[in-house]
N, C-alpha and C positions, 0 to 999 in steps of 0.2 A: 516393570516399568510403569512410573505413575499418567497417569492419564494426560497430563498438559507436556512431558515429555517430547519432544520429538523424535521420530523416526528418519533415520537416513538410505533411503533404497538406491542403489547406486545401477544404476541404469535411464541415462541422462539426469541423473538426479533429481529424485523427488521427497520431497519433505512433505510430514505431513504434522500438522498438528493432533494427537489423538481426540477424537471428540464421543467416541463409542470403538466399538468394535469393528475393524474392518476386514474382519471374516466372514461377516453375512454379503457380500457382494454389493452393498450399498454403497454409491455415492456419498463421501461427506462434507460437509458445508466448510470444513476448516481444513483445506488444501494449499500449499505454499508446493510452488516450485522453482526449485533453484539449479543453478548451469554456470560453467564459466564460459568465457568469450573474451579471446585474449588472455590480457593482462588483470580483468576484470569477471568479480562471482554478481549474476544477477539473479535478481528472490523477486517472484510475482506469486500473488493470492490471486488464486484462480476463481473465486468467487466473483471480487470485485473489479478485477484487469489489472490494480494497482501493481506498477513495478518500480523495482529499486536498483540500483548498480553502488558497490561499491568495491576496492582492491583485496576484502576479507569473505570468505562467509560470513564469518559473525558480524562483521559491519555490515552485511548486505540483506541478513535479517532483523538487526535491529533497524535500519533505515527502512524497511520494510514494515513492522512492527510502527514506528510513528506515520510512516504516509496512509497505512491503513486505518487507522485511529483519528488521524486527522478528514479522511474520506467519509468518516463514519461520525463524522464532527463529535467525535468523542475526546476533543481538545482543538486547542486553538481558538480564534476568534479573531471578528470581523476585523479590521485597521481603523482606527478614529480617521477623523476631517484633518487632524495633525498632523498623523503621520502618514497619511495620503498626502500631504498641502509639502509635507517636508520631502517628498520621491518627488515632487514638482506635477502630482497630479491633481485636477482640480476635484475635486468632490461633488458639487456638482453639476459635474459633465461625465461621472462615473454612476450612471445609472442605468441599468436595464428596463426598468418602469415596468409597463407590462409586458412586455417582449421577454421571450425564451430566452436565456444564455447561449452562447453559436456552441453547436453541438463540439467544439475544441474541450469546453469547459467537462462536458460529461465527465 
């Protein structure tokens, strides 16, 4: 099995991304776990808290796979004065300045 593969252990279900070997009793950084709940499969990266829901596995890893990436601002990007002005929000009155983001945003 090649290394970016995942593994499925079926005992509440846990995925894992392979990143090394997980023989050696190591914690590793590239942990996904997934579970259903109802009608619905949910995929959290135990790294970052990031979690997803949707009515597939595979949908509720790939929606997992972008909200992590965009957490990791490894995509995405900020919204202009446009299309902030066009949700009817002013720009600015949408500032944090120097103050923290309310700990929601974490």
């Amino acid at each position: 099995m090649s290394p970016d593969q995942r593994l499925i252990r079926c005992v509440g279900i846990v995925v894992r991304r392979m990143a090394s070997s997980t023989r050696d009793g190591v914690d590793h950084s590239d942990e996904i776990r997934l579970w259903r709940e109802d009608d619905w499969w949910i995929a959290r990266d135990v790294e970052t808290g990031v979690t997803t829901q949707a009515p597939s596995r595979a949908a509720a890893l790939e929606n997992l796979d972008e909200a992590v990436a965009l957490h990791n601002d490894e995509i995405g990007r900020e919204p202009t004065d446009e299309e902030l002005q066009e949700l009817e929000i002013d720009p600015t009155k949408n500032r944090t300045g120097d103050r923290e983001p309310p700990d929601v945003l974490d």
